[in-house]
ZAMI-528943 format. One line per 2 residues: for each residue x, y, z of C-alpha. Coordinates in steps of 0.5 Angstrom, whole numbers. Example, Ala and Ser with C-alpha at 12.3 -4.5 7.8 and 13.67 -1.06 7.14 Angstrom:
% ZAMI-528943
25/-9/16  27/-2/14
***
This chain:
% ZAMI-528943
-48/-33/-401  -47/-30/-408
-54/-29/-411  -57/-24/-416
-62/-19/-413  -67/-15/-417
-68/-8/-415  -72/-4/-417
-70/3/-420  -76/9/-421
-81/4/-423  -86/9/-426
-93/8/-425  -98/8/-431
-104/12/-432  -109/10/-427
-113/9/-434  -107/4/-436
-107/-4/-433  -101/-5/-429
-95/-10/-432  -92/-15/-427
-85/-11/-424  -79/-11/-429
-72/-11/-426  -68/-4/-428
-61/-6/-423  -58/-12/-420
-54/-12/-415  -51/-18/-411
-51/-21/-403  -44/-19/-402
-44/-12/-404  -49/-10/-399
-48/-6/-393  -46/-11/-387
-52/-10/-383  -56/-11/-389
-54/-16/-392  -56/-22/-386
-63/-20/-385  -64/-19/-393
-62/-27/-393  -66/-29/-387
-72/-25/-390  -72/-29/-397
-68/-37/-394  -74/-41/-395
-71/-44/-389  -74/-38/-385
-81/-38/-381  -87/-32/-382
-84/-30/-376  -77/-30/-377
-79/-27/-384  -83/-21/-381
-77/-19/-376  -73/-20/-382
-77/-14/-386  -78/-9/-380
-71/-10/-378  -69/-7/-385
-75/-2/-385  -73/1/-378
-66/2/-381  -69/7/-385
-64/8/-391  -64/7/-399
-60/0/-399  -64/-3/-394
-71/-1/-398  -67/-3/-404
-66/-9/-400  -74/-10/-399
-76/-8/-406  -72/-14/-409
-75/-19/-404  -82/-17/-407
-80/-19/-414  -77/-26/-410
-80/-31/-414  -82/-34/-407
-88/-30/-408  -93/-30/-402
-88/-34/-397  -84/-27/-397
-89/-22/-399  -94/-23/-393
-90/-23/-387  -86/-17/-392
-92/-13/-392  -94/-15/-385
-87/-11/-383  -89/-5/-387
-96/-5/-384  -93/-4/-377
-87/0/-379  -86/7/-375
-85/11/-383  -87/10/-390
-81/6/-394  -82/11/-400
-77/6/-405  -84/1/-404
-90/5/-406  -89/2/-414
-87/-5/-413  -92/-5/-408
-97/-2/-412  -94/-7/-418
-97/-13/-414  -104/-11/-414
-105/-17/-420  -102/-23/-416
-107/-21/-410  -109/-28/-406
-115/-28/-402  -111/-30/-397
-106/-25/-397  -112/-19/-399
-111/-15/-392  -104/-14/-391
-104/-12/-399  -109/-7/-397
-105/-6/-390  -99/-4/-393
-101/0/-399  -107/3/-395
-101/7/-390  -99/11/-396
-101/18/-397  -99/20/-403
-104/23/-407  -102/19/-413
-103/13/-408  -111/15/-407
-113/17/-415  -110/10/-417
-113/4/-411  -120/8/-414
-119/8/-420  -118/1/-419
-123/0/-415  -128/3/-420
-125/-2/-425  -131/-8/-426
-126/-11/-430  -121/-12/-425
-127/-16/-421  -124/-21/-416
-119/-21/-410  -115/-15/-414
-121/-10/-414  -122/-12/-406
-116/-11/-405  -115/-4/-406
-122/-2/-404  -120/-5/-398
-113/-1/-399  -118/5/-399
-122/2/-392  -114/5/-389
-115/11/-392  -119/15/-387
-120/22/-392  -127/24/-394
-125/23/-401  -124/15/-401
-130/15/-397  -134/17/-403
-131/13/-407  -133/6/-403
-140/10/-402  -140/10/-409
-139/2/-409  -146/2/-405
-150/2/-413  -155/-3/-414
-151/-6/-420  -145/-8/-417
-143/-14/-415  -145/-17/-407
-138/-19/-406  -135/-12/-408
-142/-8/-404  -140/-12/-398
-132/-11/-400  -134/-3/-399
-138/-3/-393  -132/-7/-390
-128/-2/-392  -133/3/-390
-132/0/-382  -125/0/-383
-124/8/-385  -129/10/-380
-129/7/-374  -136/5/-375
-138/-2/-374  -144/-5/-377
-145/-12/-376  -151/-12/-382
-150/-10/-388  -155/-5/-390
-151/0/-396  -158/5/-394
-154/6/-386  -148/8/-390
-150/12/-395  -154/16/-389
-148/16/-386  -144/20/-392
-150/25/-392  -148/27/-385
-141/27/-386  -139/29/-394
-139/36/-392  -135/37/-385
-129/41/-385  -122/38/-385
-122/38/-378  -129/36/-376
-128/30/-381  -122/28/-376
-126/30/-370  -131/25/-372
-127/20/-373  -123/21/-367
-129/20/-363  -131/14/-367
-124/10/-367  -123/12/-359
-130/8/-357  -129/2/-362
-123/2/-358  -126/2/-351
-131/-4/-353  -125/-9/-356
-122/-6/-349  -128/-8/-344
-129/-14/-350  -121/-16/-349
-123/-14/-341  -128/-20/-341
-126/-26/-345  -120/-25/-341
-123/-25/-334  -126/-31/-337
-120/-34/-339  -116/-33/-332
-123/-36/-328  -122/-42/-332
-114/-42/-331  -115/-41/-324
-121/-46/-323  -115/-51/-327
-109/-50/-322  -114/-51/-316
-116/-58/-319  -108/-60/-321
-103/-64/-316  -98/-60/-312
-94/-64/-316  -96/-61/-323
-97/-54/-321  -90/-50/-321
-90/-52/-329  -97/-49/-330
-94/-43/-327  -88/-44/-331
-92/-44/-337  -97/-39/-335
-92/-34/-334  -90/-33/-341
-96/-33/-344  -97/-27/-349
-103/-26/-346  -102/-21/-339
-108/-22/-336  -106/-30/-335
-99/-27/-333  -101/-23/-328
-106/-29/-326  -99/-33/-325
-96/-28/-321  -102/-29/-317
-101/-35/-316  -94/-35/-314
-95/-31/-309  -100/-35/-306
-95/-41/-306  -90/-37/-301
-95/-35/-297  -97/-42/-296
-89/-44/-295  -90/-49/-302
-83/-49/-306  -80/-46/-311
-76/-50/-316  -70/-48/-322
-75/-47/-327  -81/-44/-323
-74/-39/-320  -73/-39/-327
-79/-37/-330  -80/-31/-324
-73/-28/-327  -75/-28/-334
-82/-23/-332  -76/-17/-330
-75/-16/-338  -83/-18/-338
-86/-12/-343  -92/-10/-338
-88/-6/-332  -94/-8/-327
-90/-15/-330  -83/-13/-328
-84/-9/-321  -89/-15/-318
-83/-21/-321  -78/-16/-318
-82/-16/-311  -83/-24/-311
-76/-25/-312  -75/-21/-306
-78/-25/-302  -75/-31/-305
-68/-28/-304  -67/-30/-310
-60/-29/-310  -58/-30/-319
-65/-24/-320  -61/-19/-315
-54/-20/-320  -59/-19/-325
-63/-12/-322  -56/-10/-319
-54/-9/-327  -61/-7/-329
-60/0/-324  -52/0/-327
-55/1/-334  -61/4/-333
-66/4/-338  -70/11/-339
-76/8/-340  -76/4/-333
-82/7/-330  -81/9/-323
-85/5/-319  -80/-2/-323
-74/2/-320  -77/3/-313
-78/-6/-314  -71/-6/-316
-68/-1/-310  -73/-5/-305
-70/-12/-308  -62/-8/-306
-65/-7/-299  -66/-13/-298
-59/-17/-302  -54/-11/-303
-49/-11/-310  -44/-8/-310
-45/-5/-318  -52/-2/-315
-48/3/-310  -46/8/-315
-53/8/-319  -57/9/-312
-52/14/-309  -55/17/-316
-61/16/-314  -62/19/-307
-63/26/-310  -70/24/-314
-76/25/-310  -80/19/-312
-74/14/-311  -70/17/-305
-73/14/-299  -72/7/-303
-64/10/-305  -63/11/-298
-65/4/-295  -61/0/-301
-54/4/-300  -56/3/-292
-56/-5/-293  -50/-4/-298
-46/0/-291  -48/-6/-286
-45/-10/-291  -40/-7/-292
-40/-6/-299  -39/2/-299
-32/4/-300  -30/11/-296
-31/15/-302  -38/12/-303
-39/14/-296  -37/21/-297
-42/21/-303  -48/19/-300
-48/23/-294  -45/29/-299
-51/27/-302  -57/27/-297
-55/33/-293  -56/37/-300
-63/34/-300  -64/36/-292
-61/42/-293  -67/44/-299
-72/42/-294  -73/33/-295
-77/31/-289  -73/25/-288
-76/19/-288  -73/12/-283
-70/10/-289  -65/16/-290
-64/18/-282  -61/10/-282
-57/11/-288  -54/18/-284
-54/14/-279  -48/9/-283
-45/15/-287  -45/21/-283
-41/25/-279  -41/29/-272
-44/34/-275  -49/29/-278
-50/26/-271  -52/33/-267
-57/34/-273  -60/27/-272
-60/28/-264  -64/34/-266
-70/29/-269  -70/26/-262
-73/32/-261  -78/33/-267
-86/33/-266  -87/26/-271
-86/21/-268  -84/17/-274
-78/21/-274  -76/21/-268
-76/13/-268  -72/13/-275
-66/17/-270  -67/13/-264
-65/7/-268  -60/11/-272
-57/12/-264  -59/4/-263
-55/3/-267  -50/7/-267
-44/6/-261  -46/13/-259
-48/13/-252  -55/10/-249
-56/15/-244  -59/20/-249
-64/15/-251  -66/13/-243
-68/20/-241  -73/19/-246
-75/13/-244  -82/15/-243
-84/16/-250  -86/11/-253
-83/13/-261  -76/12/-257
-78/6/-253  -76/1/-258
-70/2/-260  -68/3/-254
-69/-3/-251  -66/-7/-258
-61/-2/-256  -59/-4/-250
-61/-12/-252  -55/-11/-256
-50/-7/-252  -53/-4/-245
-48/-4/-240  -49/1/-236
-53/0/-229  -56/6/-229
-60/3/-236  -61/-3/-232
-65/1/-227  -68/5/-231
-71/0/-235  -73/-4/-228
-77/4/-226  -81/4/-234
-83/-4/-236  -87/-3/-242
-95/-6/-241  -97/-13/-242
-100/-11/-248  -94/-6/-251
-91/-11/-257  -84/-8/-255
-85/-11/-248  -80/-18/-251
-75/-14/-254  -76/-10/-246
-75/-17/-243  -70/-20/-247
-66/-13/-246  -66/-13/-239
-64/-21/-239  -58/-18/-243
-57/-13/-239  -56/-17/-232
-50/-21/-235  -46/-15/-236
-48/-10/-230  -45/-11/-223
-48/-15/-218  -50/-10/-213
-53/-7/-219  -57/-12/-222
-60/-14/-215  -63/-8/-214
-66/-8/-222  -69/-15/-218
-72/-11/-213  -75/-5/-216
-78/-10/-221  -80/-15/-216
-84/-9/-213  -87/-7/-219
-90/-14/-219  -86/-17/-224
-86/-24/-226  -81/-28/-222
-79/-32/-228  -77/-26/-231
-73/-25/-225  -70/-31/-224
-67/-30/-232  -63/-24/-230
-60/-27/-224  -59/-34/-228
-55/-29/-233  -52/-25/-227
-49/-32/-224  -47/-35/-231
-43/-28/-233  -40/-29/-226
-37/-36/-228  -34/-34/-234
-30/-30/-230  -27/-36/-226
-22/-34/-221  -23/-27/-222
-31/-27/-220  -31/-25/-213
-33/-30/-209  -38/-25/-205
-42/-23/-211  -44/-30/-213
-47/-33/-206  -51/-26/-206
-54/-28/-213  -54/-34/-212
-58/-33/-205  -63/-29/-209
-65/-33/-214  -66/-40/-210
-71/-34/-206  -74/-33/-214
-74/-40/-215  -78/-41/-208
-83/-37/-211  -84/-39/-218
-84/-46/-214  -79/-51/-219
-76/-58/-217  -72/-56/-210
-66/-60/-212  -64/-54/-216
-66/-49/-210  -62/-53/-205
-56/-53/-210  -56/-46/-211
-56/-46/-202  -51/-51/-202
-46/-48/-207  -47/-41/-203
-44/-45/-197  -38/-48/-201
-36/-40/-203  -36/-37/-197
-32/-40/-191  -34/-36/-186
-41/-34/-187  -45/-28/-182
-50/-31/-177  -55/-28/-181
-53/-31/-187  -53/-38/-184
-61/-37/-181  -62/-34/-188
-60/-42/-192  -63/-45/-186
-70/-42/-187  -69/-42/-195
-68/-50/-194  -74/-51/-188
-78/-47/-194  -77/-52/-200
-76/-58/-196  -83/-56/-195
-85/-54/-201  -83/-61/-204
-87/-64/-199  -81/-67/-194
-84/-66/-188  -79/-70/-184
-74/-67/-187  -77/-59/-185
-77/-61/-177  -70/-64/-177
-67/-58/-179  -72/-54/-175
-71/-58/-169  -63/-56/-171
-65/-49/-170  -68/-50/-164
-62/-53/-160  -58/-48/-163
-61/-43/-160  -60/-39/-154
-68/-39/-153  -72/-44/-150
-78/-46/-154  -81/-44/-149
-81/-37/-149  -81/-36/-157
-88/-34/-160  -92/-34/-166
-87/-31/-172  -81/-33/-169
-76/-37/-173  -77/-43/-175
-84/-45/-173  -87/-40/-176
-85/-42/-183  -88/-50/-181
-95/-47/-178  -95/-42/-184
-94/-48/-188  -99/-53/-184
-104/-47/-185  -103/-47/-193
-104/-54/-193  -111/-53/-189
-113/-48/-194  -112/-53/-199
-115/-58/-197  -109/-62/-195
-110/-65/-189  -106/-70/-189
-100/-66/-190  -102/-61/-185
-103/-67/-179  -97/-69/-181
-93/-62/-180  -98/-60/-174
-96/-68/-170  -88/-67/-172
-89/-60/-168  -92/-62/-162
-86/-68/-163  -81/-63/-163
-83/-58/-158  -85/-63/-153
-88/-59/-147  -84/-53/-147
-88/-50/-152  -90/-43/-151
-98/-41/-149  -98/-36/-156
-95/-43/-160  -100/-47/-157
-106/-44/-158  -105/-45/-166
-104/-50/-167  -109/-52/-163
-113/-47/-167  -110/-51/-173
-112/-58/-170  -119/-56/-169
-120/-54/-177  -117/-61/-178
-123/-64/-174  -127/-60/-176
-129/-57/-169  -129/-50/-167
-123/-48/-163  -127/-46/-154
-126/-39/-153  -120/-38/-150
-119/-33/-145  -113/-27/-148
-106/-29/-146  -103/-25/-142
-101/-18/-147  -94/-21/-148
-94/-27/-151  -102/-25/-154
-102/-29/-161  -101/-26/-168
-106/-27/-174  -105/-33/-178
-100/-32/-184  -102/-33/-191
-104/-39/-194  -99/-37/-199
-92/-39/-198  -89/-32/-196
-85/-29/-201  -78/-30/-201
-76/-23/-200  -80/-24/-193
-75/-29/-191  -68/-25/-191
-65/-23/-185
***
């Protein structure tokens, strides 16, 4: 665009006594022949396409350049032709610009004629935030001017309001006579208001002459204190004030998202969370948080909205968004921090950062590496540093050299005295070298327990040998991480054991990472290792479901062996586990399936593991109420045998088992059943029953009818009977040969 532009040149400013001419052009330069980063903001400044607010950016992007063509620029937008729709949003820039623009003060002060009621306080704003003496004597001048009643004399008696000397604030004083106008007394106590910190709701020109006796002949310095004082509890009051109109908002705001559908809630969200007002951002930051917690979607704009919050001006704002979309994994926000740690902002307090490492421990980035490696030597930030660049070595983005640094730079921090926090013993743990792991084989040793616990995981995880963790099986620091230690890797039957000789209580919250780890553990171990785990579990009172996973793992890593599993092994797992499932009492054909599938593994099996299966099978068909079933097989045993039944006696095989059964059925109240097994054993036995057999079941039989058994004279001490079993059925480790 080649268009003339009116810069003003060293207008002179007339005797305060003298009226001021409109402006007059002393130079004209054009579009083109200004600097190119000039040029562009000068034309958005004065198109009349342009919005106030992009009007506004215009001007303070020129003012903030800070340079002589940029403020000639500016000089010859306030002679624009436009008028106000440029000289506002000007004068609203040079109101909030960080230095006072010399080249503007005449053209600024040239204006005061074309003064507007509209446009009155930020004439007096800008002009008011010059201090040039000569400044001061002209707007009293111009104050005092009765001629000049209207929007022109407010306007630089307003302009005296900003100030803030002694000197204007007897001049406004002076404005309080009788004989003024209304409109210029009240024009004055306003300014009074504004110069000094002092809000008077009623107009009462007395108060303010009061005022001035107090404060007229305070030094420079006791002038300042006072207006300090002033200024901070005016801003307190709009700071409670501000306080409780927002509470009120965000109450109403949150009463409205309750009663809002499901459906229209996430684009309230998403409206809320750009607000300009903080409080109603937080308010919506709230909300999302509730919302997953509660489990409720996210959607694209609402993901969307959260990740526009990391560039939010309020810190509070970025870290809360950073930490929700943590929790997200919000896969494009972590992109979006990894960047923001590798081109890092001075500014960034530190509790933002610490957000954006934890948002890296979570979803690791390769450009975030080298700025946490950075950051592991900052006291504040360390511990975070540490946790992101572990998650960057589990992930395997850390490059050798990466590696080398960090553990180059977490050893400097140690060796200056760093209590190491879990976070740094980890990463040592992922970088570090031999020497880094006799230190961390130290922090075994070390009285906190969070230390210790941080180096037994670093050695869990580590493919460092278990054993140095199991001789401290007994410290509950080290018992976690050993147990996911060996959960992940245990191997070695003597771990096996010790875990079977240290279960944790019922009421320790590592006893299923134990359980899970002993399960693991059962299909790694030997046989005969894992057997004797059952049986030192067993004897601590164990449950025998836990048992009975650990053989099923045994018997499955067997298995998977094929022809190489030894076939012995097999059947003596599979034995102890048909003796765990009689205990935990489940459907015998699974119990029978493990006895048949013994019987097919071995060809030749010993006397005593054939009366082991037969009493294992007398035992779950009575379990399962197949009474006809039990006799048969013990009828077999009693004509395999080489005693005559005449002379067995109580707690001799198989009868035992069939009276401890009818016996548990009586206790029980299952009479039926206990006729059932009472009648097939006299069946069975016929009259060659010994006297110490006898003598139960008539005692049994008796109970069933509900007489009491005669008394009996004692058999002879040989064949004198044993106390009834158990109403129990017996343990299944009471049964083996």
């Amino acid at each position: 665009m080649n268009v003339l532009i009116l810069v003003l040149w060293g207008l002179p400013l007339l005797s305060c006594s003298a009226p001021v001419p409109p402006p007059t052009a002393t130079a004209m330069v054009q579009v083109d022949q200004l600097p190119a980063q000039v040029a562009p903001w000068y034309e958005q400044l004065t198109d009349p396409a342009s919005t106030w607010e992009q009007r506004r950016q215009a001007a303070a992007a020129l003012l903030e350049m800070n340079q002589p063509r940029a403020d000639q620029a500016l000089a010859a937008a306030l002679a624009d032709p436009a008028g106000p729709a440029v000289w506002q949003p000007l004068l609203a820039a040079v109101a909030g610009a960080s230095h006072w623009p010399q080249a503007l003060t005449d053209p600024l002060l040239a204006l005061l004629p074309q003064v507007e009621e509209s446009w009155l306080a930020d004439w007096a704003a800008a002009v008011g935030r010059c201090r040039e003496p000569r400044v001061m004597e002209w707007l009293i001048e111009r104050a005092r001017d009765r001629r000049a009643d209207g929007p022109a004399r407010r306007a630089a008696i307003a302009a005296l309001g900003h100030q803030r000397t002694q000197e204007a604030a007897g001049a406004l004083v002076a404005l309080l006579n009788s004989d003024e106008p209304e409109a210029v007394q009240r024009a004055a106590m306003q300014a009074l208001s504004t110069l000094s910190g002092i809000e008077r709701p009623d107009a009462d020109p007395q108060a303010w002459r009061d005022w001035w006796r107090q404060v007229k002949n305070l030094s420079p310095q006791a002038w300042q204190d006072h207006l300090v004082g002033n200024f901070a509890g005016r801003s307190e009051r709009w700071r409670l004030e501000q306080q409780e109109l927002a509470g009120r908002l965000v109450e109403s705001q949150r009463a409205l998202y309750r009663a809002a559908s499901q459906e229209d809630r996430p684009a309230m969200l998403v409206q809320w969370l750009a607000d300009p007002v903080e409080p109603m951002r937080q308010l919506a930051m709230d909300l999302a948080v509730q919302r997953l917690v509660d489990g409720q979607p996210f959607d694209d704009p609402l993901r969307g909205a959260l990740r526009a919050r990391l560039n939010d001006p309020s810190p509070l704002m970025r870290q809360r968004a950073a930490l929700l979309l943590r929790d997200l994994a919000d896969s494009p926000a972590a992109d979006q921090v990894a960047q923001k740690l590798a081109q890092p902002d001075p500014q960034t307090p530190a509790s933002v950062q610490r957000a954006y490492l934890l948002m890296m421990a979570r979803m690791p980035r390769l450009a975030a590496i080298d700025p946490a490696i950075e950051l592991l030597s900052d006291p504040a930030l360390s511990s975070e540093a540490a946790g992101a660049l572990t998650a960057a070595a589990e992930a395997g983005l850390m490059n050798s050299k990466q590696k080398q640094r960090a553990a180059k730079q977490l050893r400097n921090q140690l060796d200056r005295g760093l209590l190491p926090a879990g976070s740094h013993v980890a990463l040592l743990g992922k970088v570090g070298e031999d020497e880094d792991w006799q230190r961390i084989a130290g922090w075994l040793e070390h009285e906190d327990a969070a230390l210790r616990q941080a180096a037994a995981r670093a050695w869990a995880e580590s493919d460092r040998p278990l054993s140095r963790l199991s001789q401290r099986i007994d410290d509950p620091a080290v018992r976690p991480p050993l147990f996911l230690g060996a959960l992940r890797r245990g191997s070695d039957p003597a771990l096996l054991t010790a875990l079977a000789e240290h279960p944790p209580a019922a009421s320790e919250p590592s006893r299923e990472v134990w359980q899970r780890a002993a399960v693991a553990m059962a299909g790694r171990v030997p046989a005969e290792a894992l057997v004797e785990a059952v049986a030192r579990l067993s004897q601590r009172g164990e449950s025998a479901a836990l048992r009975e996973q650990m053989l099923t793992a045994g018997i499955e890593a067997q298995a998977r062996l094929g022809d190489r599993a030894d076939r012995a092994d097999l059947a003596r797992l599979l034995l102890e586990r048909a003796q765990v499932r009689l205990e935990l009492r489940v459907a015998p054909p699974l119990v029978l399936e493990d006895y048949d599938r013994v019987e097919r593994l071995l060809d030749d099996p010993s006397p005593a593991l054939v009366e082991q299966i037969l009493r294992g099978r007398i035992r779950t068909y009575l379990l399962a109420g197949q009474i006809e079933q039990a006799l048969a097989l013990a009828g077999q045993a009693l004509a395999s045998s080489d005693v005559p039944a005449s002379a067995l006696g109580v707690g001799d095989s198989p009868l035992d088992l069939l009276l401890d059964a009818a016996a548990q059925c009586v206790d029980e109240k299952q009479m039926d059943r206990a006729g059932q097994i009472l009648s097939g054993l006299r069946r069975l036995l016929g009259a060659a029953v010994s006297p110490a057999v006898a003598q139960r079941i008539a005692l049994l039989e008796a109970s069933l009818a509900g007489a009491t058994a005669p008394a009996q004279s004692p058999p002879p001490a040989a064949t004198q009977p044993q106390q009834p079993a158990s109403a129990e059925v017996a343990p299944a480790n009471a049964t083996s040969p």
